[in-house]
C-alpha positions, -999 to +999 in steps of 0.1 A: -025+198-142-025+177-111-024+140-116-051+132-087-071+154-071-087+127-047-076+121-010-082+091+010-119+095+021-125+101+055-129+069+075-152+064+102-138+044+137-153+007+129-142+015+090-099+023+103-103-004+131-116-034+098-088-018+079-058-015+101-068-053+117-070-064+085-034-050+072-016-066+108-033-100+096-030-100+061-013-073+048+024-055+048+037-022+052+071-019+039+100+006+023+105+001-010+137-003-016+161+022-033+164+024-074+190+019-090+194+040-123+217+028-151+240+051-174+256+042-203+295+037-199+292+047-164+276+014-148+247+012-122+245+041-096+216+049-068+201+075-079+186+104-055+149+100-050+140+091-016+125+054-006+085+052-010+069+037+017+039+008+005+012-001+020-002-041+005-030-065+006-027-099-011-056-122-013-074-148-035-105-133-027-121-103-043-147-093-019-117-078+010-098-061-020-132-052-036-140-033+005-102-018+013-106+002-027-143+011-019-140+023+019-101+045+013-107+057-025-068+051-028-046+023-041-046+005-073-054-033-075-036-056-096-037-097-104-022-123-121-034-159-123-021-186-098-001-210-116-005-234-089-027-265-078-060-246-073-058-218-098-075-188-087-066-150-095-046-139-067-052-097-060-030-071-049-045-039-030-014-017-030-012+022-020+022+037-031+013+072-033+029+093-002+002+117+001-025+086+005+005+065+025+008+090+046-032+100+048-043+064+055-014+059+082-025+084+098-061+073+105-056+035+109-023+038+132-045+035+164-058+000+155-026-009+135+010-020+147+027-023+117+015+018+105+022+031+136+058+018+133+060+034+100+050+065+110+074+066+139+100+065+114+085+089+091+085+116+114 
C-alpha cells in the first residue's frame, strides 16, 4: 500500500507568487547532504541512496507555517521551544518528499530564485 496518496494541491498564480516570495525571504532550499551508514568491523561508508533535495520555513510565528501547510497539502511542521531571551516556539515547515519537492518546485519556480536554481540542477 502506498504511503501517500496526496499531491501538492494545485496552486493558483497569487497563491505560488506568496509562496515562492516567501521561501527567497525566509526560507531555504537545499541538498541534504549524503548518509553515512555504519557497519560493524567495517567502519563508516556512504552508502548509495541519492541526495534529497529540502525545501524549509523557519519562523516564530504560526500563522505563515499554519498558510504554507494549508495552501500546498505537503510538508510536515515541527517545533521545539526557544531556549533563549524571549521564549517562543520556533516552527519548521519542511517538504522532503521528492515527488512534493519536485511538484511544488515546479509551480513556484517562476516567482522563486532559489527553486528555479534547484531545478536547473535537477534536470
Amino acid at each position: 500500500m502506498p504511503r501517500r496518496m496526496m499531491q501538492v494541491a494545485q496552486l493558483s498564480p497569487v497563491e505560488a507568487a506568496w509562496i515562492g516570495a516567501f521561501i527567497v525571504a525566509v526560507g531555504s532550499v537545499y541538498r541534504a547532504q549524503d548518509y553515512k551508514c555504519r557497519h560493524p568491523g567495517r567502519g563508516p561508508r556512504v552508502c548509495t541512496k541519492k541526495p534529497r533535495w529540502v525545501i524549509r520555513v523557519t519562523q516564530k510565528d504560526p500563522e505563515p507555517i499554519s498558510v504554507l501547510l494549508r495552501l500546498t497539502g505537503a510538508g510536515k511542521v515541527y517545533g521545539w521551544m526557544n531556549q533563549g531571551y524571549k521564549k517562543a516556539p520556533i516552527l519548521v515547515w519542511q517538504v522532503q518528499s521528492q515527488v512534493d519537492v519536485r511538484d511544488l518546485a515546479t509551480q513556484i519556480a517562476p516567482y522563486c530564485s532559489k527553486v528555479s536554481t534547484m531545478l536547473k540542477e535537477v534536470e
